[in-house]
SEDREN-387262 format. One record per residue (C-alpha): residue in one letter; x, y, z; residue number from 1. Coordinates in steps of 0.1 Angstrom, whole numbers, plus 2048, in hexadecimal, padded with zeros to 3 digits. Layout:
REM SEDREN-387262
{aa=A	east=X	north=Y	up=Z	i=NUM}
...
***
This chain:
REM SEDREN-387262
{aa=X	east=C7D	north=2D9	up=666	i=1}
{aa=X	east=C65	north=2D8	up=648	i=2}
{aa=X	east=C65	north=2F6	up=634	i=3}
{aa=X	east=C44	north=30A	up=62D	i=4}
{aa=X	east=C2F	north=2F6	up=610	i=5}
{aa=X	east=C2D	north=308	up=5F2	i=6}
{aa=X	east=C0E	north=319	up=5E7	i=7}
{aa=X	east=C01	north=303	up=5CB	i=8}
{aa=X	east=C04	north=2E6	up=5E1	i=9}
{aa=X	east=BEE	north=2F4	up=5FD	i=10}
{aa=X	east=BD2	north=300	up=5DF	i=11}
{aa=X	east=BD9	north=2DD	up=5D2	i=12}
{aa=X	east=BD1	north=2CF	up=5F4	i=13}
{aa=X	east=BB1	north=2E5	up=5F5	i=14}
{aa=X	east=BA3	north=2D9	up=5D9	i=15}
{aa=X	east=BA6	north=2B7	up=5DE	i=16}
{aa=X	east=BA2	north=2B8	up=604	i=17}
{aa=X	east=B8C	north=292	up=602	i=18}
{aa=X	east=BA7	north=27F	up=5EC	i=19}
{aa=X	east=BBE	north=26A	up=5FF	i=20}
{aa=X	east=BDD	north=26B	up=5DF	i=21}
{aa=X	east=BD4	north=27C	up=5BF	i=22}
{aa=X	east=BEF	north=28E	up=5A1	i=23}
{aa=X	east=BFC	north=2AE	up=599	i=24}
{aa=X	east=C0B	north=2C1	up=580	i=25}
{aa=X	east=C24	north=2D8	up=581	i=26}
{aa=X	east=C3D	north=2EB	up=569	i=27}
{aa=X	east=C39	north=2CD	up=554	i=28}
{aa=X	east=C3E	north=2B2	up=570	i=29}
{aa=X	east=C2A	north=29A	up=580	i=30}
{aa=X	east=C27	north=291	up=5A9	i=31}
{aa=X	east=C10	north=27F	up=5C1	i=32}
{aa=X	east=C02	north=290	up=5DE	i=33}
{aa=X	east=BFB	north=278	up=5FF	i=34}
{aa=X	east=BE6	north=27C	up=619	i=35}
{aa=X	east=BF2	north=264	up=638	i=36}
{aa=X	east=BE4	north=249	up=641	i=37}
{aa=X	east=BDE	north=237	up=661	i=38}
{aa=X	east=BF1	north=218	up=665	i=39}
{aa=X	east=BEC	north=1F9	up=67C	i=40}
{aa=X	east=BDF	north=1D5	up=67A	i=41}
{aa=X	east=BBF	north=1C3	up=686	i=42}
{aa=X	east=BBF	north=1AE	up=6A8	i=43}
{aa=X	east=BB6	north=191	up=691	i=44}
{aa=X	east=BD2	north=19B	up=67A	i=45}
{aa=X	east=BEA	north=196	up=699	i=46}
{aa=X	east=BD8	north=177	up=6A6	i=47}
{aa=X	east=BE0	north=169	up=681	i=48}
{aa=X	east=C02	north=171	up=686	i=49}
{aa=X	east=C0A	north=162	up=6A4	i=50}
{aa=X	east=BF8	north=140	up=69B	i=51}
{aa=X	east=C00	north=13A	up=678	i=52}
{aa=X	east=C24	north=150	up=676	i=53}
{aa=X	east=C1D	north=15A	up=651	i=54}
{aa=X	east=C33	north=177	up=649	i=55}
{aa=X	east=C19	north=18B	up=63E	i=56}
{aa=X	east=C04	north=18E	up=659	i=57}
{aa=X	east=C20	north=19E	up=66C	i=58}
{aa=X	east=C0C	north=1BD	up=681	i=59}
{aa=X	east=C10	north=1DB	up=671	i=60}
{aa=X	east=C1C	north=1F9	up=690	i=61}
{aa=X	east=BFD	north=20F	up=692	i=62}
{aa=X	east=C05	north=232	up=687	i=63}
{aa=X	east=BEA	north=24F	up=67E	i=64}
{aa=X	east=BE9	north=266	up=664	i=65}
{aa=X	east=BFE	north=27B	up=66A	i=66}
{aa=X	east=C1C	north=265	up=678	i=67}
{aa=X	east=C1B	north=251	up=659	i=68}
{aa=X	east=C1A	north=271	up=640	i=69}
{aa=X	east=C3C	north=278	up=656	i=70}
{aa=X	east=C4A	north=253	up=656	i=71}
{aa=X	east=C44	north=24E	up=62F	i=72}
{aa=X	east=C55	north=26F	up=626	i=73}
{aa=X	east=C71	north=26C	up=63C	i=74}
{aa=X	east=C77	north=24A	up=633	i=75}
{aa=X	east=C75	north=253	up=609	i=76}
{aa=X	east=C8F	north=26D	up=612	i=77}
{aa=X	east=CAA	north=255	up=623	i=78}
{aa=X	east=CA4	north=23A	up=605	i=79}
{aa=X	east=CAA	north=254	up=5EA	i=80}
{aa=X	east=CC9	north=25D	up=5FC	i=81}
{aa=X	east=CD4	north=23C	up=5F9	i=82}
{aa=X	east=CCD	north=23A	up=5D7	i=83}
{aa=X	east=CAA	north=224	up=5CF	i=84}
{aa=X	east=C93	north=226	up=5B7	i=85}
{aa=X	east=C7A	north=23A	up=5CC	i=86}
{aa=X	east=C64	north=25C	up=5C7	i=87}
{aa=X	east=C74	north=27C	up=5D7	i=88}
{aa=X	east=C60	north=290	up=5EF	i=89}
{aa=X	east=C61	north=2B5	up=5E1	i=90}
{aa=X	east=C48	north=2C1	up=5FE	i=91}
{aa=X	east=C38	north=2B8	up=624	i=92}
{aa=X	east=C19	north=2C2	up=638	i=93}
{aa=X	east=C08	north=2B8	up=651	i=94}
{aa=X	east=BFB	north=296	up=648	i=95}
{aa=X	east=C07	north=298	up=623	i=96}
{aa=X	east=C26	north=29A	up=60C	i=97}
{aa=X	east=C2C	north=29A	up=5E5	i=98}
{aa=X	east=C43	north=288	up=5D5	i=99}
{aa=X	east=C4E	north=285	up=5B1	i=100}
{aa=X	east=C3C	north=26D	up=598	i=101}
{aa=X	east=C53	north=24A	up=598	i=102}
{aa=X	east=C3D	north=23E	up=579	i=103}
{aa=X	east=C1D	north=226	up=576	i=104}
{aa=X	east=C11	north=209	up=58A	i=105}
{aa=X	east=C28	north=1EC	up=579	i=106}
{aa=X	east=C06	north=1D3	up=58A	i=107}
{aa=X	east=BF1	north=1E0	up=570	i=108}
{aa=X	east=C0C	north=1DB	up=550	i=109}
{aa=X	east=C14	north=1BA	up=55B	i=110}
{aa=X	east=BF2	north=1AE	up=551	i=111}
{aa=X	east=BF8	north=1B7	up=532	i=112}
{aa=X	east=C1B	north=1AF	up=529	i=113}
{aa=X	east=C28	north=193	up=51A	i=114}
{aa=X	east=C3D	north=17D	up=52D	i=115}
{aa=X	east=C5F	north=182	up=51B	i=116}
{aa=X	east=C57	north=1AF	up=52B	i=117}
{aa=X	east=C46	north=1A4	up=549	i=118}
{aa=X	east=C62	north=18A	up=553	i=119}
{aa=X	east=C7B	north=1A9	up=551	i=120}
{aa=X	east=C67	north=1C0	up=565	i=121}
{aa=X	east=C63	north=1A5	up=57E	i=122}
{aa=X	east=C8B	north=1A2	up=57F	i=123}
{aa=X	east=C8A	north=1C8	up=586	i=124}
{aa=X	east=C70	north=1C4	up=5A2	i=125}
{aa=X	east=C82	north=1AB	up=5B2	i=126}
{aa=X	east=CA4	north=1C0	up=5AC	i=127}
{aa=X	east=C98	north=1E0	up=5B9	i=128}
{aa=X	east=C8B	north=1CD	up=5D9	i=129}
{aa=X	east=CAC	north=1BC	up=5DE	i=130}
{aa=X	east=CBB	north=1DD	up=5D4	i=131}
{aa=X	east=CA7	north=1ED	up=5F9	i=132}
{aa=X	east=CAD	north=1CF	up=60E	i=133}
{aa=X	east=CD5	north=1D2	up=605	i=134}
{aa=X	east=CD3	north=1F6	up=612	i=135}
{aa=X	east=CC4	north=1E6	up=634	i=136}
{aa=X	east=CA3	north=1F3	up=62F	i=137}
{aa=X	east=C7E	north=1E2	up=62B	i=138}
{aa=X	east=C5F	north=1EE	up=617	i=139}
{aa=X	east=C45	north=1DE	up=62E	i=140}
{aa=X	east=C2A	north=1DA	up=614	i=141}
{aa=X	east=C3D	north=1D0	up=5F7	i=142}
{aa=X	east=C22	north=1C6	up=5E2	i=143}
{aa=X	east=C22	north=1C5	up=5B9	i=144}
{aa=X	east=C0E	north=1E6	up=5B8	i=145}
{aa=X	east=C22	north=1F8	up=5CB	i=146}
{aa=X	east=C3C	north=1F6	up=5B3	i=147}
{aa=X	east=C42	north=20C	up=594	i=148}
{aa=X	east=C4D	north=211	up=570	i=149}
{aa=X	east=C5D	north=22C	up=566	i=150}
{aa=X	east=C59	north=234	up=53B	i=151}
{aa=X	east=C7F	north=227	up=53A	i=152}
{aa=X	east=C77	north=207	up=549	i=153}
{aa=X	east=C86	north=210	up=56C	i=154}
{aa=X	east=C74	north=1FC	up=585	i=155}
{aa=X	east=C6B	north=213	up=5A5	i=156}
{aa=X	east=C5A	north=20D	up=5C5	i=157}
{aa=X	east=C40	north=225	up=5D4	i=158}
{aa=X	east=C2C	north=222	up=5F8	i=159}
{aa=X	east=C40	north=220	up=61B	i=160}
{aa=X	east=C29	north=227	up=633	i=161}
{aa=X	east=C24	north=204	up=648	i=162}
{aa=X	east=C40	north=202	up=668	i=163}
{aa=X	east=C49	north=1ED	up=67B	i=164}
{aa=X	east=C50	north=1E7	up=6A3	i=165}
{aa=X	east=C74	north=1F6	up=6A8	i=166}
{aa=X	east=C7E	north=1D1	up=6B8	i=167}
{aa=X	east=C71	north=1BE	up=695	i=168}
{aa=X	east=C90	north=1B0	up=687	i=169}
{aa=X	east=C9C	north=1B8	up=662	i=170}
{aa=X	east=CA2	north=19D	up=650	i=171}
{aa=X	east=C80	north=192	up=65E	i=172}
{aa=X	east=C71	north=1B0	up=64C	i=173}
{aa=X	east=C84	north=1AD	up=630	i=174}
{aa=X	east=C79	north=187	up=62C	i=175}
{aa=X	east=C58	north=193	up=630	i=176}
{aa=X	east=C57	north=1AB	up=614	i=177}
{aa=X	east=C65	north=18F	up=5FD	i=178}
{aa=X	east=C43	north=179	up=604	i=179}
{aa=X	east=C2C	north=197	up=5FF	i=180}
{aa=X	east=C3C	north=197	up=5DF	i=181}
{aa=X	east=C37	north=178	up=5D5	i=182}
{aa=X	east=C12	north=175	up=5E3	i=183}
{aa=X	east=C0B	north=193	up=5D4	i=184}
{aa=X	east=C19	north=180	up=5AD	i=185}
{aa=X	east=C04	north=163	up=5B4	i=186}
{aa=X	east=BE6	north=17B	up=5C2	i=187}
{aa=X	east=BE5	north=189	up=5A0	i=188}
{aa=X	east=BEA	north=163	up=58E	i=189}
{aa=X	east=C11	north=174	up=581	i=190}
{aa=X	east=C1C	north=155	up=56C	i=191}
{aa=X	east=C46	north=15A	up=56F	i=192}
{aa=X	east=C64	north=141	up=57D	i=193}
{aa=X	east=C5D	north=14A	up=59F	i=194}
{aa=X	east=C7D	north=135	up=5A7	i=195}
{aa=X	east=C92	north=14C	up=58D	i=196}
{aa=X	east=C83	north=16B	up=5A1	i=197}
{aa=X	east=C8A	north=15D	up=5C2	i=198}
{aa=X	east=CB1	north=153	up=5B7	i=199}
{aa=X	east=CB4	north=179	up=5A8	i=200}
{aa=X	east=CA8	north=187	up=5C8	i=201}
{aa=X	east=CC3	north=172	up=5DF	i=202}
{aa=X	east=CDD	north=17D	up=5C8	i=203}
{aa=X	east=CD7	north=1A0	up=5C9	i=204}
{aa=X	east=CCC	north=19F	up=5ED	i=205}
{aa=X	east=CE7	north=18C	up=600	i=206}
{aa=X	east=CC5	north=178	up=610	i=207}
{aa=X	east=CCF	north=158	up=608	i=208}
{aa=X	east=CBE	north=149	up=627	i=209}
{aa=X	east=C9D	north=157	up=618	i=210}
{aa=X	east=C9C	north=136	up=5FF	i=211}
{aa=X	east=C9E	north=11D	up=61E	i=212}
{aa=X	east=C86	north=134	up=635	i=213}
{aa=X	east=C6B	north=130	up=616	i=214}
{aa=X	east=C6F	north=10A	up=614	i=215}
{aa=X	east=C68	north=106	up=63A	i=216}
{aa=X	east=C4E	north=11A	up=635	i=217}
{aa=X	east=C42	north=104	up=61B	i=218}
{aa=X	east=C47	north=0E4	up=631	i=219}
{aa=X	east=C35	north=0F8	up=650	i=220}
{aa=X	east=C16	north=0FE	up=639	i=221}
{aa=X	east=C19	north=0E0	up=621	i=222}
{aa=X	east=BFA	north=0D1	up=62D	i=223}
{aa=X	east=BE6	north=0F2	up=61F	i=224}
{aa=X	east=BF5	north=0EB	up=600	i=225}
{aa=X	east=BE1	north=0C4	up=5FE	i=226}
{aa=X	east=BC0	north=0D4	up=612	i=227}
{aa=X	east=BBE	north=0EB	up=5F1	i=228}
{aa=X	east=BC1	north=0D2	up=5D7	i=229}
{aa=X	east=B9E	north=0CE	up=5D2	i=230}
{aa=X	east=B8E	north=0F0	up=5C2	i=231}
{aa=X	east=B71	north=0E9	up=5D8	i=232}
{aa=X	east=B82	north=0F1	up=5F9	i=233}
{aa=X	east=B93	north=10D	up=5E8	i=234}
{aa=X	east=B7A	north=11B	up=5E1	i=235}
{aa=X	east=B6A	north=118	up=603	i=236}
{aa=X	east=B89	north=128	up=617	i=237}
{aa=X	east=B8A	north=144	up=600	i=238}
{aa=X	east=BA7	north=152	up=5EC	i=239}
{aa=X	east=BC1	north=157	up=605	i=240}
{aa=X	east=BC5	north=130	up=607	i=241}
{aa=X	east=BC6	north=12D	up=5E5	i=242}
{aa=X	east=BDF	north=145	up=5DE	i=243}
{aa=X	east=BFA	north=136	up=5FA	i=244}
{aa=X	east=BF3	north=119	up=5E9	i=245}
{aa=X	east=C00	north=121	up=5C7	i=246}
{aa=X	east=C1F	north=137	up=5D7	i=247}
{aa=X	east=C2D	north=119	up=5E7	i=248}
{aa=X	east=C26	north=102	up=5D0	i=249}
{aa=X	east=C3F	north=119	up=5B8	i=250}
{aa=X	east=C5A	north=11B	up=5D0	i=251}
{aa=X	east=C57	north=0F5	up=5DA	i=252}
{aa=X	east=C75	north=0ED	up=5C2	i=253}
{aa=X	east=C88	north=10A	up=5C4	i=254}
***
């Protein structure tokens, strides 16, 4: 049962009635209000899916508003009882909660660290992601931006609301929110020993199989790697190409 919302919430939630997430202050504390949002893939998304078998274009299950408002919330509550690195919800509406302030979007600082500070926030991404697939549990759009810094360094991870069908298996999930990570480091051109961060992540995770599931991907979609050599056809099939390109070519060796 949710309990009534508190009064500066709902006057919050007046005044900023067209914002989907935005800050607020109170008693010296800072939290994120969020509006839900509808979840679900495209039909080409799924056709992609089911011909190619890339991990990330696994269908998202189609929730609106409201049902993913409730699903993130109630899902941030059961990983804070299990002790991640996650914001707390302090209060629930109808198609909203707030949650505490976990710290600033580490995507942004890594562009301007230097490698020695952005190679240990990258061990703390990859340990706080091993940390919630020890638990049994999956992000589902695991992302560098949706992972935060804290001012003491403590690497956090905000934004739960993609699902998945009740019949998808875990460790399928879980080995799909590895390569979202690492797609989203080479998205953003991340220089880092992806095979040091992939290692870390199997030691902390117990996913050893991950490392042998990754090189058959590899040896599935090698071909993709030679069609991209030339910066011509790159450039003609558009960055997504590109990008798988570079990610398997860094784990080729690991």
């Amino acid at each position: 049962m949710k309990r009534e919302t508190p009064q500066w919430i709902v006057e919050a939630d007046l005044a900023h009635e067209r914002e989907e997430i935005f800050p607020l202050e109170r008693g010296g504390r800072r939290y994120w209000f969020k509006r839900g949002r509808p979840t679900g893939s495209t039909a080409i998304h799924a056709l992609g899916y089911r011909l190619t078998g890339l991990p990330f274009l696994r269908p998202v299950e189609r929730k609106d508003a409201v049902e993913a408002a409730a699903w993130e919330a109630e899902k941030l509550r059961r990983l804070e009882a299990k002790g991640l690195a996650v914001p707390s919800v302090v209060a629930e509406g109808e198609a909203f909660f707030v949650m505490t302030d976990r710290g600033g979007e580490l995507a942004e600082k890594l562009k301007h660290a230097d490698r020695e500070t952005a190679d240990r926030w990258l061990n703390g991404v990859v340990g706080a992601l091993a940390a919630l697939h020890r638990v049994g549990e999956y992000h589902g759009a695991s992302q560098i931006r949706n992972f935060v810094l804290s001012n003491e360094d403590e690497v956090g991870i905000i934004d739960f609301e993609e699902s998945f069908d009740a019949a998808s298996e875990l460790r399928a999930l879980q080995f799909r929110d590895l390569f979202l990570l690492l797609y989203s480091l080479h998205r953003q051109k991340h220089v880092t020993d992806y095979p040091a961060l992939l290692e870390r992540y199997m030691q902390e995770s117990g996913n050893r199989e991950f490392a042998g599931e990754l090189h058959a991907l590899y040896r599935r979609f090698r071909w993709l790697a030679k069609l991209v050599e030339p910066e011509a056809v790159r450039r003609r099939l558009g960055s997504d190409a590109e990008i798988l390109h570079r990610l398997f070519e860094s784990l080729r060796d690991a």
